[in-house]
N, C-alpha and C positions, 0 to 999 in steps of 0.2 A: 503540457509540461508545467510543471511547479513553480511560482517564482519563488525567491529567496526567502521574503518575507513568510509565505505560505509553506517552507522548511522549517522554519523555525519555530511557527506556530504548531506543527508538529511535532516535533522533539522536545518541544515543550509540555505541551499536553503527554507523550508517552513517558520524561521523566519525572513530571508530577503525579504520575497516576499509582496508585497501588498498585500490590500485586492482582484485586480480582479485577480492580478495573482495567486494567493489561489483558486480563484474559476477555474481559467484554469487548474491549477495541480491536482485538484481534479478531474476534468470531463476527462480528459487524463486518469489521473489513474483509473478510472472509466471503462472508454471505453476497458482499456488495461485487467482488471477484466473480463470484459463481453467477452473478446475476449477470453480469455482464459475459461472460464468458459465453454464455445460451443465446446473447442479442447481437453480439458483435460482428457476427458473419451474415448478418440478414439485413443489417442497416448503419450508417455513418453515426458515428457518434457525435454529440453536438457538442458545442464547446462546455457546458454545465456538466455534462456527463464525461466528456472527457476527464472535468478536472477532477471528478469525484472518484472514477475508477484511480487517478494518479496518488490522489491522495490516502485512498487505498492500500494501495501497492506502497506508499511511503507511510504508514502506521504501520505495515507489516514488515517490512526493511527494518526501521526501528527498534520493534519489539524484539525482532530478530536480536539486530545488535546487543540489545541489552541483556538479553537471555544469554549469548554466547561471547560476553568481553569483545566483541570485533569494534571497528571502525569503520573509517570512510574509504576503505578499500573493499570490505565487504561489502557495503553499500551498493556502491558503482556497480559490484558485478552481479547483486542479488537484485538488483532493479529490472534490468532487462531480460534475469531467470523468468521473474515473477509474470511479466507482463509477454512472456511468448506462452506462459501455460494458459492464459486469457487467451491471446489471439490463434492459438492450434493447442488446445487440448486434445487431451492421451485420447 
């Protein structure tokens, strides 16, 4: 899990970023998803890779947000979407 400070470093870097550099943070954190999503059933994850998948998952919550005017209610509920299609993909 993320601490506060490591939120903010977040939402900072996706509101300074351009539009392409949004789409590059998204396909990264994307790529970084799938990568995990292939390894996660086979072995524990360690605390480095923990936070990097979370981190993950919170550059794509953000991007989210910002593409569709939401907030921190979207947030909340798109967090735990994102991170069950990692731990049981379709």
């Amino acid at each position: 899990m993320l601490n506060g400070t490591e939120h903010k470093i977040i939402e900072l870097i996706v509101k300074q970023a351009a539009l392409g550099e949004r789409e590059s943070l998204k396909k990264e954190a994307e790529e970084t998803l799938s990568r995990y999503a292939a390894i996660v059933n086979f072995k524990y994850l360690d605390s480095n890779e923990e936070n990097e998948l979370n981190s993950a998952v919170e550059i794509l919550v953000r991007i989210e947000c910002l593409e569709k005017g939401k907030g921190w209610w979207y947030r909340a509920k798109r967090r735990p979407q994102i991170m069950k299609s990692v731990f049981y993909p379709v």
